[in-house]
N, C-alpha and C positions, 0 to 999 in steps of 0.2 A: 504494500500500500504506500508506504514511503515513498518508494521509487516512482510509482506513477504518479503521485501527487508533485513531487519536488520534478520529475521530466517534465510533467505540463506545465507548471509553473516557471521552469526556466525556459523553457518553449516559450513562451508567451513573453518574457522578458528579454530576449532577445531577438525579437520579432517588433519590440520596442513597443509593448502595449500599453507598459507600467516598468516603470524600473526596480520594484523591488515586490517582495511578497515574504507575508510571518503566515506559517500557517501551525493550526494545532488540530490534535485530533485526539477525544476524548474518548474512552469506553466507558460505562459502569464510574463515570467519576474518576477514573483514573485516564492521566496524560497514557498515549499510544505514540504519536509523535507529535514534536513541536521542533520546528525548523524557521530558520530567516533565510533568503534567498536573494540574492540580487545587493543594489545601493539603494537605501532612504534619501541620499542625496547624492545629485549626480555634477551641480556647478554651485556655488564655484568652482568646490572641490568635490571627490566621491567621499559619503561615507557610507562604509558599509550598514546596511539591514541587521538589526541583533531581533532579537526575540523579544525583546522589551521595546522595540520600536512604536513609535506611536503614531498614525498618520491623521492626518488634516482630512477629513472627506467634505468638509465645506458641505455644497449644495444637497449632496448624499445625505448627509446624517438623516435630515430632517424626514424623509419617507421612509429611509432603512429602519429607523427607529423607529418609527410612529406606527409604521404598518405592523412590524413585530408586535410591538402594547398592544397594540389595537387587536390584530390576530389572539393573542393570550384573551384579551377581555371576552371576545367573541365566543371563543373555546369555553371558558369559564364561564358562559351565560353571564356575566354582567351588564353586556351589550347586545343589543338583539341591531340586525341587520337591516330591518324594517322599521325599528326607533326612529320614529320622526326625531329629527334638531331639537326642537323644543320641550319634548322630557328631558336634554339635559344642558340646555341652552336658552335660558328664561326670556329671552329678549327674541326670537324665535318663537313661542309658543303665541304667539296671538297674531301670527302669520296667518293670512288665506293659503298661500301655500306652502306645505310643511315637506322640507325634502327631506328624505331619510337617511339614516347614515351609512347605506350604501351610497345613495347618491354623490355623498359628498367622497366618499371612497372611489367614486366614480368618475367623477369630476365634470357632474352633467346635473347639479342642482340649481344651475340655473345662475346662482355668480357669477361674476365676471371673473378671467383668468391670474389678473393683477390687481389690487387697488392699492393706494399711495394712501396706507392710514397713517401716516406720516407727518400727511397733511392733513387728515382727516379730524385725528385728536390732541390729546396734550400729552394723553399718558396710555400707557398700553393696555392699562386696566379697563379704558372705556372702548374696545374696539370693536365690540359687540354689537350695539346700535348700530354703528355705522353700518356692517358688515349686512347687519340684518335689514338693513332698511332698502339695499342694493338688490336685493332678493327678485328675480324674476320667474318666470316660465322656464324650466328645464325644457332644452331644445331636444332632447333624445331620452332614451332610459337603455340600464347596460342591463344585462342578465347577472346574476348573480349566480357565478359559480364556484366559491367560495366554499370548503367543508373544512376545517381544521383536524378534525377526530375520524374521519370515512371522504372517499368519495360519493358524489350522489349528482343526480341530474341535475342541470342547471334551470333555476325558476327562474320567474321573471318578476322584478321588484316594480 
């Protein structure tokens, strides 16, 4: 397993996709393997990739992460997929139209693709309103083929 994990990964770094790669690989809670590959930094100077490297994913984080939580809550029944916004988004709840939290996983609830709350509020805590009050017609709806725990047919939300 090693070997094919650490081949594709230098495959891939000298093909110049990424210049470096940490990977680990878990069994039962215990490490299997854990490798660094490649440079974390490549100019000025190279430094090499360790196992404690830390990378910047910038724009990445925000959906790697969010979808992970979000995936866990789903799993967990905390969140239901058909949860209109406004059970858990009070400035939302007295919407005519209530998009679901697929939708908004979808990204067809009807917002707009960008907004400048920047300029919108003072502080971040109020971004709520705004966000809700831009609220339109969802232009499409997605299927939801989503199962965390099985596969199953995809409905339609």
């Amino acid at each position: 397993m090693r070997n094919e994990i650490a081949t594709f990964l230098n495959e891939r770094i000298e093909a110049g996709d990424f210049p470096s790669a940490v990977f680990l690989v878990a069994e039962k809670g215990e490490i299997v393997v854990h490798e660094a590959l490649g440079y974390a930094v490549v100019e000025p100077e190279r430094i090499e990739a360790k196992k404690d490297t830390i990378y910047d994913l910038a724009s990445l984080t925000k959906p790697l992460v969010t979808g992970l939580l979000f995936a866990r809550l789903v799993e967990q029944q905390v969140v239901g997929l058909d949860d209109p916004i406004g059970r858990w988004v009070s400035e939302f709840d007295n919407r005519a139209l209530q998009p679901s939290i697929a939708d908004l996983a979808c990204h067809v609830s009807g917002l707009p693709a960008w907004i400048t709350l920047y300029y919108l509020t003072e502080s971040p805590y109020e971004v709520r309103q705004p966000i809700a009050s831009l609220l339109g017609e969802p232009e499409s709806r997605c299927f939801t083929a989503i199962s965390i725990t099985s596969f199953s047919e995809p409905s339609s939300t």
